[in-house]
TORPA-4810 file (N, C-alpha, C, O; in nm, 3 decimals):
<nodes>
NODE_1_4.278_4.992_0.736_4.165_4.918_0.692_4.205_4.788_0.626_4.140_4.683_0.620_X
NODE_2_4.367_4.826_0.563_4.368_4.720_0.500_4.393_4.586_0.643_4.391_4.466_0.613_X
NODE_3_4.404_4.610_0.721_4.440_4.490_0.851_4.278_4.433_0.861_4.259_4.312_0.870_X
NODE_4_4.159_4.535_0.858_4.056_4.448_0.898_4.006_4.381_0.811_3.937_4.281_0.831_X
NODE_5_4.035_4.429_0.703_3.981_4.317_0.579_4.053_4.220_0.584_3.999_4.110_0.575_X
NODE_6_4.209_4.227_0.602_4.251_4.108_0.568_4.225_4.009_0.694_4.223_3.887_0.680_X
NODE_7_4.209_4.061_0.793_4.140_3.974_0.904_4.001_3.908_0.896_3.963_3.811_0.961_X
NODE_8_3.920_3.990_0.789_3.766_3.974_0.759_3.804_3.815_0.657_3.735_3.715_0.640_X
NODE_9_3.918_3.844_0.615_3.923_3.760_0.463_3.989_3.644_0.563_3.952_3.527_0.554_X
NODE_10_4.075_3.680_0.644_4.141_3.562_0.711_4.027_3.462_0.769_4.004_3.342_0.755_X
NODE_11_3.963_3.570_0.843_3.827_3.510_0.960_3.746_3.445_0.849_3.694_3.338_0.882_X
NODE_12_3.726_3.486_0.731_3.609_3.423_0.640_3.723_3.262_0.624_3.697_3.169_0.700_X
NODE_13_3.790_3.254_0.567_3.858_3.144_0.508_3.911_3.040_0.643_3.940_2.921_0.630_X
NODE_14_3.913_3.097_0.738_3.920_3.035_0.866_3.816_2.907_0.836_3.822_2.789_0.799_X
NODE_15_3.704_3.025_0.881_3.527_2.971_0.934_3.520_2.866_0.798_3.492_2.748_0.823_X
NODE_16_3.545_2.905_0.649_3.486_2.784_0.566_3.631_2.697_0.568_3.626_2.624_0.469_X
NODE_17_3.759_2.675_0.639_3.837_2.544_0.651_3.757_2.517_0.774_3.668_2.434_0.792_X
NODE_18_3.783_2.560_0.813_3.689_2.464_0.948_3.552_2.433_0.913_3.504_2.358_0.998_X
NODE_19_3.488_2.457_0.840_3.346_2.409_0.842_3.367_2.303_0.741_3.266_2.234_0.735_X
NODE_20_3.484_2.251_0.636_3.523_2.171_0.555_3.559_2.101_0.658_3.495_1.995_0.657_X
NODE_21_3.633_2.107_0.751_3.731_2.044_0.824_3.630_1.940_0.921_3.647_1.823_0.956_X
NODE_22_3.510_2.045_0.949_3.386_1.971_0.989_3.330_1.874_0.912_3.315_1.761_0.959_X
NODE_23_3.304_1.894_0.821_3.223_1.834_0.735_3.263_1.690_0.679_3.194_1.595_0.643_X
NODE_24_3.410_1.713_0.686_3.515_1.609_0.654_3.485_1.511_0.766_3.440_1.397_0.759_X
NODE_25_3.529_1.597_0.891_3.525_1.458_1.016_3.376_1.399_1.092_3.364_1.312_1.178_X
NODE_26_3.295_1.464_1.039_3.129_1.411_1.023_3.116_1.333_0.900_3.078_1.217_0.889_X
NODE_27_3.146_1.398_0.828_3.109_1.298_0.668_3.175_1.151_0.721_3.102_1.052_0.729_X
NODE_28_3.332_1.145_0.762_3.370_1.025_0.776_3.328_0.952_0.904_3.354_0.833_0.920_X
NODE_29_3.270_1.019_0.986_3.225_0.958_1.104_3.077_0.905_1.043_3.029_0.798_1.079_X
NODE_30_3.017_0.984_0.958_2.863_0.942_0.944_2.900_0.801_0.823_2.816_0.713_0.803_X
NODE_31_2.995_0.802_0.773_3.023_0.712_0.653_3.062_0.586_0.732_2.999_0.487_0.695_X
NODE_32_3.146_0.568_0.828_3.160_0.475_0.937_3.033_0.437_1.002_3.005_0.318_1.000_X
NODE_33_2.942_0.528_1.064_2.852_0.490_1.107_2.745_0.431_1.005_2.688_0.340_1.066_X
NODE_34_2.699_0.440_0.894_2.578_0.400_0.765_2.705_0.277_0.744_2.673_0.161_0.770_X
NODE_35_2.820_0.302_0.707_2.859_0.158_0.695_2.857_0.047_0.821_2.813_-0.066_0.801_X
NODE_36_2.901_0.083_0.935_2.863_-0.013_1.034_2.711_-0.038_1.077_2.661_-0.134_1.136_X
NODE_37_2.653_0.085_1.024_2.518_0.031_1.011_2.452_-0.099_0.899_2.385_-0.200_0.922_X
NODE_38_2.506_-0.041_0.771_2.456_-0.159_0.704_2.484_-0.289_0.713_2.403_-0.369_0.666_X
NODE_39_2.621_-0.341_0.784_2.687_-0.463_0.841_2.591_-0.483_0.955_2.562_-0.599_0.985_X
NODE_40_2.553_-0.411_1.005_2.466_-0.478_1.135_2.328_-0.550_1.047_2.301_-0.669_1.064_X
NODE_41_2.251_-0.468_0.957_2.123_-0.480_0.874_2.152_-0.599_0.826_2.086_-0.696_0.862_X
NODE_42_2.287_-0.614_0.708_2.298_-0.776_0.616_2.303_-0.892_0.753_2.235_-0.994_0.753_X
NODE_43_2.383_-0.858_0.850_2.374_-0.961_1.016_2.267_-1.010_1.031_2.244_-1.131_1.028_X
NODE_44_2.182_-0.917_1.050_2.030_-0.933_1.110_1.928_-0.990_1.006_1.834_-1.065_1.030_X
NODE_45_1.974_-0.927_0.860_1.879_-1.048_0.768_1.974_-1.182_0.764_1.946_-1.233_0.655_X
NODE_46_2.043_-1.241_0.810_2.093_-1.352_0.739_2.100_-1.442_0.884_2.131_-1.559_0.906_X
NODE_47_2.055_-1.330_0.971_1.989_-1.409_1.111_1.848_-1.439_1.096_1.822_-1.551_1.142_X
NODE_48_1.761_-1.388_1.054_1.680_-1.390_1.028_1.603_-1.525_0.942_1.506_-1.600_0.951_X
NODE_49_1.692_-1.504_0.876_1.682_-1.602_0.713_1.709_-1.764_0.785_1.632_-1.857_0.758_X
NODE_50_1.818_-1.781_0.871_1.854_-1.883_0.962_1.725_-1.898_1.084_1.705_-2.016_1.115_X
NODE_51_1.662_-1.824_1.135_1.553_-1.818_1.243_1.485_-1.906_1.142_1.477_-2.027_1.161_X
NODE_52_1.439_-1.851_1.042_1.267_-1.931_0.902_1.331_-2.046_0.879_1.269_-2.153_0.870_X
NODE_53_1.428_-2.040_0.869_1.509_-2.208_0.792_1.439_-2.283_0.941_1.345_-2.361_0.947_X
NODE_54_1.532_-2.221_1.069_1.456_-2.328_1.172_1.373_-2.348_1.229_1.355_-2.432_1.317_X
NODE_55_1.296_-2.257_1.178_1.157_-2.236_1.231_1.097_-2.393_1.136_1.048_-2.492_1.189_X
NODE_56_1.120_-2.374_1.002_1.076_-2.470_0.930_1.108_-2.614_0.926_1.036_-2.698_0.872_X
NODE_57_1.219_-2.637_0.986_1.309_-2.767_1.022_1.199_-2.832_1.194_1.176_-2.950_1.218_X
NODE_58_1.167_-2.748_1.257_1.132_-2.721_1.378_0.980_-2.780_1.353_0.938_-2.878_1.415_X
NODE_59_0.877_-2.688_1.225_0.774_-2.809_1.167_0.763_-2.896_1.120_0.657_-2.959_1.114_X
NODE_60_0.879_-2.932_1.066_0.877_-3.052_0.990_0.915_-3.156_1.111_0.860_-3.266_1.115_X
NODE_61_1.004_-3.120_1.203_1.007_-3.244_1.276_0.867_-3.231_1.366_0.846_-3.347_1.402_X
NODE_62_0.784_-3.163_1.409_0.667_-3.171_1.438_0.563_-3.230_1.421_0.481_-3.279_1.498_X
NODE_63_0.576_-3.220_1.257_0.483_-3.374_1.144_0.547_-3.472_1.182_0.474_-3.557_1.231_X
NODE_64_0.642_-3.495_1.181_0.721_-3.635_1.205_0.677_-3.702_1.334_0.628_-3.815_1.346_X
NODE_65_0.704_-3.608_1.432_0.613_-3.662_1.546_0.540_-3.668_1.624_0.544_-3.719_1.736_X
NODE_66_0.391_-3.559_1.518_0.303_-3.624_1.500_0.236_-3.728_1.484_0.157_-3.793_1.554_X
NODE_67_0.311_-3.740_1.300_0.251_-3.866_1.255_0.309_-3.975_1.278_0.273_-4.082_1.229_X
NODE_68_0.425_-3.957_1.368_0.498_-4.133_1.430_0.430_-4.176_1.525_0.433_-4.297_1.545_X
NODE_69_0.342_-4.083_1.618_0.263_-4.070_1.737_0.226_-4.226_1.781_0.268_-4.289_1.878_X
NODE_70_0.088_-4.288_1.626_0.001_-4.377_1.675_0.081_-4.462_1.639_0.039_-4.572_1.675_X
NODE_71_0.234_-4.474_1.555_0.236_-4.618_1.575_0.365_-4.642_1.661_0.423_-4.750_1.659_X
NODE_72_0.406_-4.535_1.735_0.414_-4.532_1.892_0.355_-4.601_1.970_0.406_-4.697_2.028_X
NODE_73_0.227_-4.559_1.983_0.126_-4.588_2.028_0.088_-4.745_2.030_0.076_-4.820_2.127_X
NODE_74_0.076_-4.768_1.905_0.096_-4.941_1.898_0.199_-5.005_1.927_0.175_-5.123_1.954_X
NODE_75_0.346_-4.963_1.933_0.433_-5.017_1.951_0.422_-5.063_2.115_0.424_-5.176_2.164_X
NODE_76_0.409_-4.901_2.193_0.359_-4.939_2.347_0.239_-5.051_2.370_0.233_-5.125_2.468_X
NODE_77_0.148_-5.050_2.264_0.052_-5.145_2.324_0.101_-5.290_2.336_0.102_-5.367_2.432_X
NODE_78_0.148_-5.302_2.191_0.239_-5.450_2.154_0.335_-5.474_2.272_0.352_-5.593_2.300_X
NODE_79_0.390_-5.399_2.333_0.498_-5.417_2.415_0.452_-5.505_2.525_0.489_-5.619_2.551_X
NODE_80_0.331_-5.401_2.608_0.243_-5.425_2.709_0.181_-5.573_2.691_0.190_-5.662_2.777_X
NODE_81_0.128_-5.584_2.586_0.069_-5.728_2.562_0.159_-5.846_2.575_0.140_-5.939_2.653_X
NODE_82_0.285_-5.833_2.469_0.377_-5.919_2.488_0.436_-5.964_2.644_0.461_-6.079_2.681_X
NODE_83_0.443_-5.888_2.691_0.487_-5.848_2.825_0.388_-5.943_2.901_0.433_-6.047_2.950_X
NODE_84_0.267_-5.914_2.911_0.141_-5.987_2.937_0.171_-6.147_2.962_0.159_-6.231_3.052_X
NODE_85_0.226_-6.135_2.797_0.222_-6.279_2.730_0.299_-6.331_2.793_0.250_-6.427_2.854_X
NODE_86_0.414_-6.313_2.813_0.567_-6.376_2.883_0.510_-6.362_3.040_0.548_-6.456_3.109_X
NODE_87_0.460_-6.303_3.083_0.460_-6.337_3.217_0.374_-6.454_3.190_0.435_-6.561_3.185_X
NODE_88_0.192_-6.459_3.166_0.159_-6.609_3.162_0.238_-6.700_3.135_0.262_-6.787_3.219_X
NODE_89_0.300_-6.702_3.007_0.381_-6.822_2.973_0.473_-6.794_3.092_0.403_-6.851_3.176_X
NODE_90_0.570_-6.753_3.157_0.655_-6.803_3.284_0.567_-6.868_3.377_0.591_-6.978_3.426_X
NODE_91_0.488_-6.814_3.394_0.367_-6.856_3.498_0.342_-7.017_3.457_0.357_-7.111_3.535_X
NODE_92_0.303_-7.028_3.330_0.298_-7.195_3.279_0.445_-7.252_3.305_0.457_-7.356_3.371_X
NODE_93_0.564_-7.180_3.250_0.693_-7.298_3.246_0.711_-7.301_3.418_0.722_-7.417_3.456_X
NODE_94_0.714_-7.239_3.487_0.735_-7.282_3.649_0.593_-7.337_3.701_0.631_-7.362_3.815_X
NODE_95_0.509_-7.360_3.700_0.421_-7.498_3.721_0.458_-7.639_3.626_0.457_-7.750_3.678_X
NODE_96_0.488_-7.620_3.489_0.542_-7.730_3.442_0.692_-7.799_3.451_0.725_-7.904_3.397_X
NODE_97_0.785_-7.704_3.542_0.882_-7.721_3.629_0.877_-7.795_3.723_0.942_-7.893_3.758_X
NODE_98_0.735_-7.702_3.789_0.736_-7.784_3.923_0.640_-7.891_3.895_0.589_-7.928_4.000_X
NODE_99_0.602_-7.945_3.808_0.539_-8.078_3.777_0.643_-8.195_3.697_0.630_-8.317_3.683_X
NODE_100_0.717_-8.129_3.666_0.834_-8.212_3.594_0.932_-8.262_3.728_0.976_-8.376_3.721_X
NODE_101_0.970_-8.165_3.866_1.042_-8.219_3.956_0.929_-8.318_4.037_0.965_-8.435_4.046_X
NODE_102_0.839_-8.295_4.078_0.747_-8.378_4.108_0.758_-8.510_4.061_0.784_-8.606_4.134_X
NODE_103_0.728_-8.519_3.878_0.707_-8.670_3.838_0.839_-8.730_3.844_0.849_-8.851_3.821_X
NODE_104_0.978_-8.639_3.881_1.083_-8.722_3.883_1.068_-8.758_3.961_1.072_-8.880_3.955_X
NODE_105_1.039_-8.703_4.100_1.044_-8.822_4.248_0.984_-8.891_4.228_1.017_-8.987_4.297_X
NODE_106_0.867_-8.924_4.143_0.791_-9.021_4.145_0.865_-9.185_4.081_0.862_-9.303_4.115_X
NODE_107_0.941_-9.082_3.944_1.000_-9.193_3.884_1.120_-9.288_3.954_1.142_-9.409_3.951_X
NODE_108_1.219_-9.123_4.047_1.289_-9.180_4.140_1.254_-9.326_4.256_1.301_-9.439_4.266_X
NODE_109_1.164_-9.262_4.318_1.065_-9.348_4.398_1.038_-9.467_4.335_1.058_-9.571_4.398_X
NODE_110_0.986_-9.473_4.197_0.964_-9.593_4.183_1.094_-9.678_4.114_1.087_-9.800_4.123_X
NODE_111_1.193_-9.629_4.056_1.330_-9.687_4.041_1.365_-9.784_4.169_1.387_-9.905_4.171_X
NODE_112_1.361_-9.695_4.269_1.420_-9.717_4.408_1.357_-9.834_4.445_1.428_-9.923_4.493_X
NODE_113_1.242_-9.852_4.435_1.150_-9.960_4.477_1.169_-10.061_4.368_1.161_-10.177_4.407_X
NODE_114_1.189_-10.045_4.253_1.224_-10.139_4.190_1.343_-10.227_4.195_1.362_-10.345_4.164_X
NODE_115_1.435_-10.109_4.253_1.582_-10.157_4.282_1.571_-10.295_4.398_1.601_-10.414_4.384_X
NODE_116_1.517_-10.219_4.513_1.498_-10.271_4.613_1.422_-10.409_4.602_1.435_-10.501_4.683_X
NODE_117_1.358_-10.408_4.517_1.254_-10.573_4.495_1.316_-10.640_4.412_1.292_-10.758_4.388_X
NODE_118_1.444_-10.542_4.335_1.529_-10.687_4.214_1.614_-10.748_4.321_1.651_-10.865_4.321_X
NODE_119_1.636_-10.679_4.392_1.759_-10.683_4.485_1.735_-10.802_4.591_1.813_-10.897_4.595_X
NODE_120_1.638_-10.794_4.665_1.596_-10.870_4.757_1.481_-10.998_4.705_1.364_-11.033_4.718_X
NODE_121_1.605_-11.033_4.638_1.547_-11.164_4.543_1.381_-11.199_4.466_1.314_-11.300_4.446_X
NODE_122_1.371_-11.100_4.449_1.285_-11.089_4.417_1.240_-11.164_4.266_1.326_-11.132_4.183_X
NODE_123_1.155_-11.236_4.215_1.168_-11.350_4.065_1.125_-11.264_3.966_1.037_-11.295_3.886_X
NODE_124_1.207_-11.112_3.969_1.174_-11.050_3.852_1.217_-11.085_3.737_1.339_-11.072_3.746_X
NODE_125_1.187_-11.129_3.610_1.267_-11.151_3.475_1.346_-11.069_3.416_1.450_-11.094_3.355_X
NODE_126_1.294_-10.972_3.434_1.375_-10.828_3.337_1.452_-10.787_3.412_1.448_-10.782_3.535_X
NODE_127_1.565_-10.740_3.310_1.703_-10.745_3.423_1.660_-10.575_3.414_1.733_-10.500_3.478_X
NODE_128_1.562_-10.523_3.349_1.590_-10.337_3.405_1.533_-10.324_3.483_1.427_-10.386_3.498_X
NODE_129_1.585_-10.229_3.579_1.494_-10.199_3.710_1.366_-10.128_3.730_1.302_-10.109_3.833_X
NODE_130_1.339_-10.088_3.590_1.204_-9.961_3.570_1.091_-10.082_3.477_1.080_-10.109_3.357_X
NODE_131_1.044_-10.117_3.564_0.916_-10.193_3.478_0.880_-10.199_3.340_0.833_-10.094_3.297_X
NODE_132_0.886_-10.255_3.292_0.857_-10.257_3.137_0.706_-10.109_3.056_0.702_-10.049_2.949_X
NODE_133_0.641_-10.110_3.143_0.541_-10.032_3.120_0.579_-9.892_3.146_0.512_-9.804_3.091_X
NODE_134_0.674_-9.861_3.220_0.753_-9.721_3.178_0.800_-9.693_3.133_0.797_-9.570_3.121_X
NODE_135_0.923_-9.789_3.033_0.986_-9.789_2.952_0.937_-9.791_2.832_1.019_-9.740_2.755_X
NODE_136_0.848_-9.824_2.782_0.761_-9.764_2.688_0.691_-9.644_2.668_0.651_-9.611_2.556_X
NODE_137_0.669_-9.564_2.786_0.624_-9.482_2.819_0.716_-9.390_2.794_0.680_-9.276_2.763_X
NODE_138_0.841_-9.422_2.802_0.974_-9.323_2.778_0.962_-9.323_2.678_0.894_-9.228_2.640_X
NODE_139_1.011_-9.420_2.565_0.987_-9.439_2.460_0.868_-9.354_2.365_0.888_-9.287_2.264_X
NODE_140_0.782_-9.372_2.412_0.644_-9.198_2.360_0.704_-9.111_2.401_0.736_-9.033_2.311_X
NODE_141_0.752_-9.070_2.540_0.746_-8.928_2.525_0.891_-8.888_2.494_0.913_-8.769_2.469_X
NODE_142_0.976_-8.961_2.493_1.100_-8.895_2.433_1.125_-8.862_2.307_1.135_-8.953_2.225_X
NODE_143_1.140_-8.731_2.267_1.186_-8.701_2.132_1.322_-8.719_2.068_1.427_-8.693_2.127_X
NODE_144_1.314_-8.765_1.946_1.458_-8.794_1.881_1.443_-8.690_1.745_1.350_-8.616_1.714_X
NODE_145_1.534_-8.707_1.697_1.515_-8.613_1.523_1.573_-8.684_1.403_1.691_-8.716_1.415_X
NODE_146_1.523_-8.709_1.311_1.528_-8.788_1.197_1.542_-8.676_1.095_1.482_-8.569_1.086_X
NODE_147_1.646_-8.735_1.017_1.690_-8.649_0.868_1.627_-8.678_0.774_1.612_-8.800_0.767_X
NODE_148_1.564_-8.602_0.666_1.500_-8.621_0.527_1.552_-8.727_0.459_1.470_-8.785_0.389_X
NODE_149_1.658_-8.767_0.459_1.713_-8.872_0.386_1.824_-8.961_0.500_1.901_-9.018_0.424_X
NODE_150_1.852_-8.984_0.596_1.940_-9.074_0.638_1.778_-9.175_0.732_1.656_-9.162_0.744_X
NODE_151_1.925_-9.295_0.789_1.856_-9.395_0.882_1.854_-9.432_0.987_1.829_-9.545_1.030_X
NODE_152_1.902_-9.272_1.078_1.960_-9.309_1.220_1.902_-9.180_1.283_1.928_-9.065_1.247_X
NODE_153_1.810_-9.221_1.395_1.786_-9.113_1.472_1.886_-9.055_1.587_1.967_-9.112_1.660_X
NODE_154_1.843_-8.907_1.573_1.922_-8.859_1.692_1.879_-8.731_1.785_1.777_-8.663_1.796_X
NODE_155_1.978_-8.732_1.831_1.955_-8.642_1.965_1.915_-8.471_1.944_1.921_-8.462_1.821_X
NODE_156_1.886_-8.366_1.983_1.896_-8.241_1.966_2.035_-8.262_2.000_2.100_-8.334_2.076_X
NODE_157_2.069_-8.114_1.860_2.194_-8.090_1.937_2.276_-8.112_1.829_2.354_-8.029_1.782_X
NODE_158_2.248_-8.288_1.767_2.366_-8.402_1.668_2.409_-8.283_1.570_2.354_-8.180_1.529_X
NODE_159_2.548_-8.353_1.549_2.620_-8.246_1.404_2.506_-8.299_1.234_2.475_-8.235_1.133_X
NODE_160_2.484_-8.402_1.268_2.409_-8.449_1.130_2.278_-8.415_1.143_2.200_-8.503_1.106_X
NODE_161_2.225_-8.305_1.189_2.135_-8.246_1.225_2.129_-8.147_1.123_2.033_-8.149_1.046_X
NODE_162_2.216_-8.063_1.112_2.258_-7.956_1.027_2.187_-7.926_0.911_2.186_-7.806_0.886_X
NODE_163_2.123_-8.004_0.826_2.039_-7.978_0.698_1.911_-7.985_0.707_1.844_-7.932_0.619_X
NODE_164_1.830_-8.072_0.847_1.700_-8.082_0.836_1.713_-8.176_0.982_1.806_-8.249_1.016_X
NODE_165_1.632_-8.158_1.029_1.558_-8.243_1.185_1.453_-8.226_1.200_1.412_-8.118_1.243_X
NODE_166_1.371_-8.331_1.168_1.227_-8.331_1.189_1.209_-8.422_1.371_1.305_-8.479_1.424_X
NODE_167_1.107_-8.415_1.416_1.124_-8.408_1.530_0.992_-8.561_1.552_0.877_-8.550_1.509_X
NODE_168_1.033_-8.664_1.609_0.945_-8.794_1.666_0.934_-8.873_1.764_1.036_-8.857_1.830_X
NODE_169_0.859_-8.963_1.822_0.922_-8.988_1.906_0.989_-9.088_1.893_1.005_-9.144_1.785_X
NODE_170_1.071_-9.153_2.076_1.167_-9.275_1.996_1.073_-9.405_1.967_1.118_-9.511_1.924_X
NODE_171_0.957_-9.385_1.993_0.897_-9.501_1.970_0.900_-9.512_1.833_0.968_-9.589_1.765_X
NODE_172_0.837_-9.446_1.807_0.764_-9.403_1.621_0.910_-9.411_1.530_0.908_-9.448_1.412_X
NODE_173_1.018_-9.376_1.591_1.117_-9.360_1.495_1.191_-9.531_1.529_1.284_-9.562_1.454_X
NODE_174_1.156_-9.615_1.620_1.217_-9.735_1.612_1.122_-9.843_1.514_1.159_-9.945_1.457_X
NODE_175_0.991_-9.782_1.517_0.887_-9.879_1.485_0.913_-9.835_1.313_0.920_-9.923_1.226_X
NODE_176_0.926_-9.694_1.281_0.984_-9.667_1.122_1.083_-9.736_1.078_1.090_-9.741_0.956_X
NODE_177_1.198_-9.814_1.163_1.318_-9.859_1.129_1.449_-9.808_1.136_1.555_-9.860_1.099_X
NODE_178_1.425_-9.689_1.196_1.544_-9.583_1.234_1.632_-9.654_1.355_1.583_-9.728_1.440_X
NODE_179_1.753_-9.621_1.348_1.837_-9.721_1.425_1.913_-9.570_1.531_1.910_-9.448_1.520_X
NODE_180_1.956_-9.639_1.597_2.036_-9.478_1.660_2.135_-9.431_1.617_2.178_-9.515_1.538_X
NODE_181_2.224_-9.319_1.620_2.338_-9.260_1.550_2.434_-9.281_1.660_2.428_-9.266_1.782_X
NODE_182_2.572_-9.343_1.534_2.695_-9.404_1.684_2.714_-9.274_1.694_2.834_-9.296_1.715_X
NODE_183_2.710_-9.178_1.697_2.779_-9.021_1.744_2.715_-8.951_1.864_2.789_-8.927_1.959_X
NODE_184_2.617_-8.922_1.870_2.520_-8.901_1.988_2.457_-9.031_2.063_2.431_-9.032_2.183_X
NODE_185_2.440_-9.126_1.985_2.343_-9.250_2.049_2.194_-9.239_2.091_2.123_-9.314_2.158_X
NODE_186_2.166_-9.105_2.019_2.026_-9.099_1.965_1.963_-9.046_2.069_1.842_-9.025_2.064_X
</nodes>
């Protein structure tokens, strides 16, 4: 008898190491698992927490362009208009192109004919070949530029230009007393 007890006592102390032995390699498997669980949980809030941050970055640039929208909006209109604008005005500088090559042949033309009548003895007095009445006419419409304080007109462009150029013509600036500048020659 004494063999089956001590087999009863063996078999008992068996069954509770092994059910320790269990308990041990579950406890540490379940302790691995609640800990790799809670590393997944802090992951997922601090993903989370990053989603609201950009969720909120995501409205705010939304207001932004929103409210940049209308003056978008005006900026395109301004564009369009300007745009508008520059084409008329090209539209004006190439007709006043082609009216500017125009009045040169004219002026050409009449040089030429002037040439031609000093030439062929003609009892003109004036030794220039452009009639006196154009040359005045140059005189209006040519612009020169006069300084706030000097006495010599000049050309666009002149270095003594540099502080102030008011803009006249050469008539008006010979009849003021303005003389030409030896540097440009006015």
């Amino acid at each position: 008898m004494d063999g089956k007890k001590f087999d009863k006592n063996t078999l008992k102390t068996l069954v509770i190491a092994a059910s320790l032995l269990l308990n041990c390699v579950l406890g540490g498997a379940s302790y691995t698992y609640y800990h790799h669980l809670a590393e997944q949980m802090n992951e997922t809030a601090s993903l989370q927490s990053q989603v609201s941050h950009l969720e909120g970055s995501v409205s705010d640039l939304q207001t932004q362009v929103d409210e940049s929208q209308p003056t978008i909006d005006d900026l395109k209109a301004q564009v369009a208009s300007l745009t508008e604008e520059k084409n008329g005005l090209q539209s004006q500088v190439d007709t006043l192109t082609s009216q500017k090559a125009d009045l040169q042949k004219q002026v050409d033309t009449l040089k030429a004919g002037a040439s031609s009548g000093s030439s062929s003895g003609g009892s003109s007095s004036d030794s220039s070949s452009v009639p006196a009445a154009y040359s005045s006419s140059d005189d209006q419409s040519e612009t020169v530029y006069v300084t706030d304080t000097g006495s010599k007109y000049h050309s666009a462009g002149c270095r003594y230009l540099k502080k102030s150029q008011i803009p006249m013509s050469l008539s008006e600036a010979k009849r003021q007393g303005y003389t030409a500048c030896s540097v440009c020659g006015g």
